[in-house]
MILUMRO-938875 format. One record per residue (C-alpha): residue in three letters; residue number from 1; x negated, y, z. Coordinates in steps of 0.1 Angstrom, whole numbers, plus 5000, padded with zeros to 4 digits. Each point is the difference from the previous one (the first is absolute). Last residue first. Layout:
N
   res     n      x      y      z
   ALA   NUM      X      Y      Z
...
This chain:
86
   res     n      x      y      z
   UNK    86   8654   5186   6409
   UNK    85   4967   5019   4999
   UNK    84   5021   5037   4996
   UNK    83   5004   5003   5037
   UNK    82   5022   5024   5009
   UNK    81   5004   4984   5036
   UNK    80   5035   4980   4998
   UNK    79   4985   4989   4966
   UNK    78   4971   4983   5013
   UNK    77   5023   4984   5030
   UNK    76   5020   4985   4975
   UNK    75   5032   5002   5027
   UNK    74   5026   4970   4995
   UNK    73   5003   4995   5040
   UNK    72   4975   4977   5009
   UNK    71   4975   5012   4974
   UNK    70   5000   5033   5024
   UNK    69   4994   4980   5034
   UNK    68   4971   4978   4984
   UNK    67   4982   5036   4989
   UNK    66   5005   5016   5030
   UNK    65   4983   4964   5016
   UNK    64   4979   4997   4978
   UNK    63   4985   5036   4995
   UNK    62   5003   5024   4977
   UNK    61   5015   5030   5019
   UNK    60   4988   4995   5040
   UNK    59   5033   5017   5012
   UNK    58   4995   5023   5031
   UNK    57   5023   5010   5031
   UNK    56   4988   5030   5022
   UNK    55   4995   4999   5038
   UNK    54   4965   4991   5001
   UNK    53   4996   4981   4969
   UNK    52   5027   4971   4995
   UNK    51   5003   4977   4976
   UNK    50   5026   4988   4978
   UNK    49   5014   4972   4980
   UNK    48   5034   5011   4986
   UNK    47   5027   4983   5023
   UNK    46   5017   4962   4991
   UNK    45   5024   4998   5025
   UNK    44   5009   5033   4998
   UNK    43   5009   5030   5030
   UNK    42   4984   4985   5026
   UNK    41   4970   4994   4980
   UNK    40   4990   5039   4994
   UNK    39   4989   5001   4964
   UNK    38   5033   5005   4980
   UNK    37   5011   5030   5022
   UNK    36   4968   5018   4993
   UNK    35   5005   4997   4962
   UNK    34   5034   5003   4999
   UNK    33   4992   5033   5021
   UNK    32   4972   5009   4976
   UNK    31   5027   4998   4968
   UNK    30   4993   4975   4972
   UNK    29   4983   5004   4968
   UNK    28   4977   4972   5007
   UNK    27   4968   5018   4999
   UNK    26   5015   5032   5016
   UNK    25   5010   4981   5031
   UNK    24   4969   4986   5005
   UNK    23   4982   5035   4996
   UNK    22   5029   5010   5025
   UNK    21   4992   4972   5027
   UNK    20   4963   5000   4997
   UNK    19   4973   4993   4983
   UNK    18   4968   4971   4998
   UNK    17   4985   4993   4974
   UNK    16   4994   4961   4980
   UNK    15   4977   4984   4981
   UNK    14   4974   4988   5030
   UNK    13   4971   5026   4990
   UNK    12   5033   5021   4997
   UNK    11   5009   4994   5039
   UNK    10   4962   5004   5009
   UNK     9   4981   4966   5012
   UNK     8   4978   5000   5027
   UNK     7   4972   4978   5009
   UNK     6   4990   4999   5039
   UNK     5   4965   4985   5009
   UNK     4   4990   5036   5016
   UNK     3   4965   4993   5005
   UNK     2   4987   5007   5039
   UNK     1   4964   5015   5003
């Protein structure tokens, strides 16, 4: 028998979830376009870190690098999300 040696680690095992373009959007209090616009890197030097799933774009909230790219531009990134643990 074969053991799977594998560990796995959950987004909020790791601290952060993963959402998309209009649950971003809604945690900065921006638009989805902006949002969408912001994270392709022809359009910014600097675009929103991003990964894709299939077609669809997601944002691992709570992570470094979202985390990095939000302290880089003034954002508290605790209370971009609601997050009363400032």
């Amino acid at each position: 028998m074969h053991s799977n040696s594998h560990s796995f680690v959950s987004n909020k095992e790791a601290g952060f979830e993963t959402i998309d373009s209009a649950q971003r959007a809604k945690r900065l209090s921006a638009r989805k376009s902006r949002v969408v616009e912001r994270s392709k890197p022809w359009h910014t030097a600097d675009p929103i870190p991003v990964f894709r799933l299939g077609q669809h774009k997601r944002f691992c909230w709570g992570s470094p690098e979202i985390n990095g790219w939000l302290s880089h531009r003034g954002y508290n990134h605790r209370q971009a999300s609601g997050d009363a643990q400032a």
